[in-house]
C-alpha positions, 0 to 999 in steps of 0.5 A: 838609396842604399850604399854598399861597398861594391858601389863604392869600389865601382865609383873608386875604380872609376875615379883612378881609371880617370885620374890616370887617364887624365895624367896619360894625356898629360904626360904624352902632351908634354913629349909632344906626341899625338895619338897616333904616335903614342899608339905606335910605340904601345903597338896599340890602335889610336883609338885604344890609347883615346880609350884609355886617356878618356877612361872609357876602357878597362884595358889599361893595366899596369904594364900599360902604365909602366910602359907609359912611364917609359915611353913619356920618361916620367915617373910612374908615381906621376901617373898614379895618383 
């Protein structure tokens, strides 16, 4: 099987969107919050914060994550890895 650079980027891409959602359910645990908590302060469904902690969904952006970092009160550079 042939490797080329796009399948690469589709399995790096894969792996930070899993990384970072893994971190997301870190950080909302530790603040004790549920789903439903946590999607109340994005202004989001539940299901969309699950989405995204389960990298199932592409919608997470950047301001997501900084928005994470607020709404959690750590650092942005926790989230990211």
């Amino acid at each position: 099987m042939k490797t080329t650079t796009k399948t690469i980027r589709r399995v790096d891409q894969r792996w930070l969107m899993t990384e970072v959602g893994k971190r997301l359910r870190v950080a909302r645990e530790k603040r004790g919050m549920t789903l439903h908590q946590a999607a109340l302060h994005f202004g989001v469904t539940r299901a969309a914060v699950n989405n995204w902690e389960l990298a199932n969904q592409a919608g997470m952006m950047l301001a997501n994550i900084y928005d994470a970092s607020l709404i959690y009160d750590v650092p942005i550079k926790e989230l990211l890895p």
